[in-house]
GUMI-308596 format. One line per 4 residues: number of its first residue (from 1); their letters; for each residue y, x, z of C-alpha. Coordinates in steps of 0.02 Angstrom, whole numbers. Each point is the difference from the previous one (the first is absolute). Example, Ala and Ser with C-alpha at 12.3 -4.5 7.8 and 13.67 -1.06 7.14 Angstrom:
% residues 2
1) as) -225/615/390; 172/69/-33
***
This chain:
% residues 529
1) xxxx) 4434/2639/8805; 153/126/36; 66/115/-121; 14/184/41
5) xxxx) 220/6/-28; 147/-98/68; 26/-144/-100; 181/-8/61
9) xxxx) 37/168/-77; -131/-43/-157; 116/-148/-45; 160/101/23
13) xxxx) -72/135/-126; 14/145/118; -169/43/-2; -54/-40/-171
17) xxxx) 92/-4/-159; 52/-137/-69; -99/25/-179; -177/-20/129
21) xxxx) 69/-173/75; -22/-140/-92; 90/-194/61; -76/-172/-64
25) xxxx) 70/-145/72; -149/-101/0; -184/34/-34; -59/18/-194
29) xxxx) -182/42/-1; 38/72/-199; 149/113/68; -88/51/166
33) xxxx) -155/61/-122; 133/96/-124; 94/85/165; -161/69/94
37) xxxx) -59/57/-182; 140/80/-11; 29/81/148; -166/33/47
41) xxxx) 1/101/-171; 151/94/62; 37/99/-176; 108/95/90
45) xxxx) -102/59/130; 141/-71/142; -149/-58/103; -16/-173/-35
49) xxxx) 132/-144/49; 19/-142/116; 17/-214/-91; 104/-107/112
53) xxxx) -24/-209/-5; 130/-85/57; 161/115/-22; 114/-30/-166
57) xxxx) 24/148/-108; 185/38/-68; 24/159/-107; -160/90/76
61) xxxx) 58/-28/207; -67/-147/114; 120/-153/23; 4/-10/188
65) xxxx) -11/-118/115; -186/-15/-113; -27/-189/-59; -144/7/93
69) xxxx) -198/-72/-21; -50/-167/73; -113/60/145; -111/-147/-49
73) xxxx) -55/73/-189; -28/188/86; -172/-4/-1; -21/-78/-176
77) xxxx) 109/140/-73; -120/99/80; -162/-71/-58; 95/-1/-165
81) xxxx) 59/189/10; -208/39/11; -55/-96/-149; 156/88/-101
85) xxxx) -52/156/64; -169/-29/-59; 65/-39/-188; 86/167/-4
89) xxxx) -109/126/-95; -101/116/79; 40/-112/157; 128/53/111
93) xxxx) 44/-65/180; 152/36/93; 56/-2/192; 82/-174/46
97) xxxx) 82/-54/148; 129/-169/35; 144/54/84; 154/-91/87
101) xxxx) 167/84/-44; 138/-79/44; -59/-156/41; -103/-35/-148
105) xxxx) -175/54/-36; -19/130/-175; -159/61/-62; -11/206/-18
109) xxxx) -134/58/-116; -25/191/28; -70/58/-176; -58/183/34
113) xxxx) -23/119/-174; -171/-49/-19; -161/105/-34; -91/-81/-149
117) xxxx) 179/-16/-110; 50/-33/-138; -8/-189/47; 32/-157/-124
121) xxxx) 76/-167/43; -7/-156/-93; 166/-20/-94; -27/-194/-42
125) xxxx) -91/-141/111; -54/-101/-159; -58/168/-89; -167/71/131
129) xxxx) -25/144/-119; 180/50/-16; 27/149/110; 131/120/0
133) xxxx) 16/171/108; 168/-28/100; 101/124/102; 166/18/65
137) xxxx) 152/67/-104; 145/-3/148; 10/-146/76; -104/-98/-115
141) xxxx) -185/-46/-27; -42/3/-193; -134/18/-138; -32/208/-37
145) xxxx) 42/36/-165; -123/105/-100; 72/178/51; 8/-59/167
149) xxxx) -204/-92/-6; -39/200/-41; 103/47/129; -70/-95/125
153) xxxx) -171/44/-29; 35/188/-2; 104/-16/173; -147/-110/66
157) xxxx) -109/127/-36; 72/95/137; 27/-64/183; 121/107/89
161) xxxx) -64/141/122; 91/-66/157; -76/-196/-47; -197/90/-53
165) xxxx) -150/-9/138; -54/138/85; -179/49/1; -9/144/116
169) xxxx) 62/-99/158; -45/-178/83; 100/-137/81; -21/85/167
173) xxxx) 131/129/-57; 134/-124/10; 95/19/176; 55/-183/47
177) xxxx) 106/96/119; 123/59/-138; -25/-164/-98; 61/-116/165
181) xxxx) 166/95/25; 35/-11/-210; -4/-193/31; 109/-5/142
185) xxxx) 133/111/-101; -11/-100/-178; 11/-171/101; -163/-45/-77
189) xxxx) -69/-182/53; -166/98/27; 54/68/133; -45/-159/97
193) xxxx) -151/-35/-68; -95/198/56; -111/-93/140; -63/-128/-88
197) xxxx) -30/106/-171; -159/90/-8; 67/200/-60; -82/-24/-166
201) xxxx) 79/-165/-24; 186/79/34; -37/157/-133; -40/-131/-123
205) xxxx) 162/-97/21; 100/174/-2; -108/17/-155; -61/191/57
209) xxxx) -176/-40/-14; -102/-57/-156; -191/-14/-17; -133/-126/62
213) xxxx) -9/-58/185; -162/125/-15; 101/152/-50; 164/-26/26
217) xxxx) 98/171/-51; 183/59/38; 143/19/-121; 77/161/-18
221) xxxx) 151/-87/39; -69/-49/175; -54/163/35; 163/97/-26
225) xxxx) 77/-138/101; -105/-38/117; -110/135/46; 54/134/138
229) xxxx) -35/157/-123; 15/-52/-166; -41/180/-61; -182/-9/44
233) xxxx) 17/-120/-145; 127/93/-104; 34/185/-1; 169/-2/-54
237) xxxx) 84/-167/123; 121/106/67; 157/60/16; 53/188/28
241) xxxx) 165/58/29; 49/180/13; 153/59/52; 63/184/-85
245) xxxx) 72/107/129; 71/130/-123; 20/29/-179; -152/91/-14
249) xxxx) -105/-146/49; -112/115/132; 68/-78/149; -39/-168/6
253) xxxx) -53/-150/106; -121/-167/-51; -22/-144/62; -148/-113/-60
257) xxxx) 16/-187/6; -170/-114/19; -76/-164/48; 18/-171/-95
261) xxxx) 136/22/-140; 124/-109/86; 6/98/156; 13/155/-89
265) xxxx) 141/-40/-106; 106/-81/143; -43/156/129; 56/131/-150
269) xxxx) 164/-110/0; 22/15/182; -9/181/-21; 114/29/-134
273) xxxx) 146/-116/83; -37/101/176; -34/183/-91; 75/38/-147
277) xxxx) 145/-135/-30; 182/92/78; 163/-91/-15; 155/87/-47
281) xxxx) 169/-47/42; 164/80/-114; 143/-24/92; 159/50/-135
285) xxxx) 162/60/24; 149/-168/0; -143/-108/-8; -37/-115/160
289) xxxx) -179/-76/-63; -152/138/-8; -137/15/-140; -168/-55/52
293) xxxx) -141/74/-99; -199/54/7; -72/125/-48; -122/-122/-72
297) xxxx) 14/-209/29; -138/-69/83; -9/-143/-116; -31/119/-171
301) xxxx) -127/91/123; -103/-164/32; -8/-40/-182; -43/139/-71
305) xxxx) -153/16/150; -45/-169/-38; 6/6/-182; -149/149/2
309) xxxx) -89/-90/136; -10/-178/-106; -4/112/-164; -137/130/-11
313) xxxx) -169/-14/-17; -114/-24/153; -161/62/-89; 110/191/-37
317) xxxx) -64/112/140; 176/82/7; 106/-76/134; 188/-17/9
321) xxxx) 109/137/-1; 147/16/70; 111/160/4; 152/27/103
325) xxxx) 102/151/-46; 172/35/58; 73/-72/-168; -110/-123/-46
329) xxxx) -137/-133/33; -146/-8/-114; -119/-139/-19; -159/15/-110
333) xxxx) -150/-125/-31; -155/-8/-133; 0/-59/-123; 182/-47/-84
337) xxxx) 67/-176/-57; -101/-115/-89; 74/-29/-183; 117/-38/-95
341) xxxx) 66/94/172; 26/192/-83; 98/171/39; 143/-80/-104
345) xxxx) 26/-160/113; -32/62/150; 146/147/-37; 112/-127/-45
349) xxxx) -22/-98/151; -71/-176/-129; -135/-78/97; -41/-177/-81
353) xxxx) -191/10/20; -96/-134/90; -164/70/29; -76/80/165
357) xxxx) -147/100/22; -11/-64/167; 36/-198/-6; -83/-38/167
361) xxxx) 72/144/86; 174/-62/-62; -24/-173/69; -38/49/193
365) xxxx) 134/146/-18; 121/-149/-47; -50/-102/138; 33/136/115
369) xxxx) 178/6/-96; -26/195/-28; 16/-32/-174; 62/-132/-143
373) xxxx) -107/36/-130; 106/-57/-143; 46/150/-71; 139/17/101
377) xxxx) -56/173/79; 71/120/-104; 174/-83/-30; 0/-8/198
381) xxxx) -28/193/22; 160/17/-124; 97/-117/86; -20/83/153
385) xxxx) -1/156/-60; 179/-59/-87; 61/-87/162; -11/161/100
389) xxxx) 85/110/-111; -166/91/-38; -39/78/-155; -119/-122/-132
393) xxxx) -200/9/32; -76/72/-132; -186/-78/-34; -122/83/-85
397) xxxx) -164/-16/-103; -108/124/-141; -28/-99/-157; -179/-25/58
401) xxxx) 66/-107/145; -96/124/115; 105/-23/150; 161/-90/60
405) xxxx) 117/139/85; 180/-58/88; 136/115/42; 144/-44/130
409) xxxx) 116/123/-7; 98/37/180; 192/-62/3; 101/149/-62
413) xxxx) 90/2/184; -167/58/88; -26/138/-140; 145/68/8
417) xxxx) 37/-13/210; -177/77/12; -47/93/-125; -121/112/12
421) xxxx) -78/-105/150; -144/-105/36; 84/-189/-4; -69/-133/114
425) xxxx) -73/69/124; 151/-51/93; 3/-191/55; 167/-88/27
429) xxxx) 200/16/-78; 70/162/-58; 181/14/-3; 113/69/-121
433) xxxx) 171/19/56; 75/70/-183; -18/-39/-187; -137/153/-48
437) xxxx) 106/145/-74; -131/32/-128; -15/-133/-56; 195/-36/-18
441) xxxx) -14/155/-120; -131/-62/-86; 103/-151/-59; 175/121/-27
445) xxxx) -137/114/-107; -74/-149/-94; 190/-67/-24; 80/158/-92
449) xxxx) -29/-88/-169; 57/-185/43; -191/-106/37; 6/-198/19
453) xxxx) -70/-66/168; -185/-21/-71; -10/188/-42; 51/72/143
457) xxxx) -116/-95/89; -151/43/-156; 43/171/49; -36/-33/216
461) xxxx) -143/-119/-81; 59/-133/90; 21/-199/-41; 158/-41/-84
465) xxxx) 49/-127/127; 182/-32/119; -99/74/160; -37/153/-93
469) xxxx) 201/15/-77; 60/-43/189; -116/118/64; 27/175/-125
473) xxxx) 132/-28/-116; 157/-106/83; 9/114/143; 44/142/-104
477) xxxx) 120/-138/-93; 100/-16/157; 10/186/31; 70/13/-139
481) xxxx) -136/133/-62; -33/-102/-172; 105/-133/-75; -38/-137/-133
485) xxxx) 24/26/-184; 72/-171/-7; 95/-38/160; 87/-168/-75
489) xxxx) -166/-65/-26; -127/39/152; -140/-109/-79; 14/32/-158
493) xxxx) -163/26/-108; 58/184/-63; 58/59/184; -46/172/30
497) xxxx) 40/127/153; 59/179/-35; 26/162/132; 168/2/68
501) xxxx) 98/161/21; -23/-38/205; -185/-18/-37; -28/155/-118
505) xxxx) 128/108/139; -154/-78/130; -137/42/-98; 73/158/-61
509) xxxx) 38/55/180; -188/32/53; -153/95/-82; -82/-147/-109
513) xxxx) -164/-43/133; -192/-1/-67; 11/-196/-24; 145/19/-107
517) xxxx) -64/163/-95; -167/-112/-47; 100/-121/-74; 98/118/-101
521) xxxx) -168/91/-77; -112/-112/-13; -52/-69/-173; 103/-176/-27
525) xxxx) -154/-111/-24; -66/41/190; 87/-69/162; 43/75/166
529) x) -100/-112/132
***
């Protein structure tokens, strides 16, 4: 019986995390029973976890090449694994299947989140009434203490909405046609096995289906996956992007993404790297290597689009919105985080939360690699964000945790080259061939009353990083324009730049421009870009 993922990848954690992976070296019927228990009680709704026989375990990762099963006692683990599963409390029975990696045969038992949960597991062979509720905590199987028993019951209480059956459609809404090509791409071993399965057969073993042979039902997961026009289904599985034209926000143009989820995320990606991303090259005087910025990186683009796709809720009728104006990319799904996610956190850029709203959606986006879905997306939009020289996302929430809304803010070097202009609705490399003049007197404006490095580039709101120094500040160094405080000591901790009489005769020679006047008036808590 194949199993819907690469086991190749599975093993090498880049599909699933490591905390829903769990390595025995040899079979235990007690420790199998604790480990399905526990994962098919999935406390923190991660979507269930996978229990590997025959692979040591060494601080949470697999020991590879595995140690391997004797092919000879496979089908008595198996017979075994059915009578455990029968001791586990309601019942509970998982997906199976012997597999040879690397020359030796392992056991993978697929243990889904399961429907009837909470489950209990006998905690001691010689004690039959001794059962415990078990789930994971990391990388570990153990008993639930009494917080988390309460816990567990509450969360079970609740199935996800992506993982729930579907009433209003039947199996026949399923397009095997978008399934077939999802195998070939994720490598799954299922892929060889679509003339032999009957269709029913392979939705049960991508576990998209639930019901009776009799009245066998989709998953909303399948349907937003697998289903041509997922809409019919839910209102709001969409994304819309419209792209400001002028300030006013009269003149605009939208463009409305559909289909299955996965094809509407990656064709809204091909848009925005052939549409709206622009490269700019600064060329600078005495300096032989150019600048090489975005307006916005592709990469902080992707995550953010991926976050609200694998973040929002699917049973919201409002779809994705995405705003392009010529300053700024906006990003907005219903509802917000789930807690302890708040306004706070999210503002500060802290995201050490583990649970999804949409754990089954999360585990085909990872096998598609469009997204990690450990928490890493918003310290990826920063460090992109950072490694371009672009000023910090700002992420958003209301303290009802309404909505989730992202800001990218454009790289200060499109702003300024084009202001008052649509930007990227040019596709390719713009060229620079001078250090912006405003922006030179920004920095001599900024530098009247000597500023250290990190608050002249507050002021720009820009990263406090070398790229951003090399970029802004040490060009006017080498003019001569302004000069360190300290100039004994380049590096030192209190080094601050100040004006020079060259750089106030520069600035002083010209009418102060509207860039520079904004930064003189405005109030000292807001920022220019």
């Amino acid at each position: 019986m194949s199993l819907p993922i690469n086991i190749a990848k599975l093993l090498t954690g880049k599909v699933v995390e490591w905390e829903r992976l769990e390595f025995k070296r040899s079979w235990d019927k007690l420790q199998a029973g604790q480990a399905i228990a526990a994962f098919a009680n999935d406390i923190n709704n991660w979507g269930g976890g996978y229990l590997i026989i025959g692979i040591e375990e060494k601080d949470g990762q697999p020991v590879l090449p595995p140690y391997g099963i004797d092919p000879r006692k496979i089908d008595t683990i198996q017979k075994e694994l059915l009578s455990v599963c029968h001791t586990i409390n309601p019942p509970y029975f998982p997906i199976a299947e012997p597999i040879e990696f690397q020359g030796k045969m392992i056991l993978v038992i697929w243990v889904p989140t399961s429907e009837t949960r909470p489950h209990k597991a006998p905690n001691n062979i010689s004690k039959p009434y001794d059962y415990k509720f078990f789930i994971r905590r990391f990388s570990n199987t153990v008993i639930a203490n009494q917080k988390e028993e309460l816990d567990l019951i509450e969360t079970s209480s609740k199935t996800p909405f992506d993982d729930q059956v579907n009433q209003h459609s039947s199996i026949n809404d399923l397009d095997i046609n978008l399934i077939r090509p999802h195998l070939i791409a994720t490598g799954s071993s299922l892929q060889h096995e679509l003339s032999s399965l009957g269709f029913t057969e392979l939705c049960r073993k991508l576990n998209i289906v639930s019901g009776p042979d009799e009245n066998v039902l989709p998953k909303n997961i399948g349907l937003l996956l697998f289903n041509s026009n997922p809409t019919q289904f839910f209102r709001g599985a969409r994304i819309d992007v419209v792209q400001f034209k002028d300030l006013g926000g009269k003149n605009f143009t939208e463009k409305i993404f559909t289909g299955p989820i996965q094809q509407q995320l990656q064709d809204a990606l091909i848009y925005f790297k052939n549409t709206i991303i622009v490269e700019n090259i600064i060329k600078q005087k005495d300096q032989a290597q150019a600048v090489r910025v975005f307006n916005y990186p592709y990469d902080a683009i992707e995550e953010a689009l991926v976050n609200t796709v694998y973040h929002r809720s699917y049973s919201d009728d409002s779809p994705i919105e995405v705003r392009i104006h010529n300053d700024r990319i906006e990003m907005i799904s219903y509802p917000g985080p789930l807690p302890p996610l708040n306004k706070k956190k999210l503002r500060e850029g802290k995201v050490a939360a583990r649970k999804y709203r949409n754990n089954r959606m999360g585990d085909f986006l990872k096998e598609l690699r469009l997204t990690e879905g450990r928490g890493t997306g918003i310290p990826t939009i920063i460090s992109a964000m950072s490694e371009n020289g672009s000023p910090s996302p700002v992420f958003d929430t209301d303290h009802e945790l309404s909505y989730f809304h992202t800001t990218l803010n454009i790289h200060p070097s499109f702003l300024i080259n084009h202001a008052g202009v649509q930007v990227g609705v040019q596709v390719g490399v713009q060229v620079n061939l001078e250090h912006d003049n405003e922006i030179e007197r920004l920095i001599l404006e900024i530098c009247k009353r000597p500023k250290k490095r990190q608050e002249i580039l507050h002021k720009l709101d820009l990263f406090n990083n070398y790229k951003n120094y090399e970029t802004y500040i040490k060009p006017l160094v080498d003019k001569g324009w302004i000069t360190l405080t300290i100039p004994d000591k380049p590096t030192s901790r209190n080094q601050q730049y100040k004006t020079t009489p060259d750089g106030l005769n520069f600035l002083n020679g010209d009418e102060p421009t509207e860039l520079v006047q904004a930064v003189k008036e405005r109030p000292s808590q807001q920022r220019l870009f």
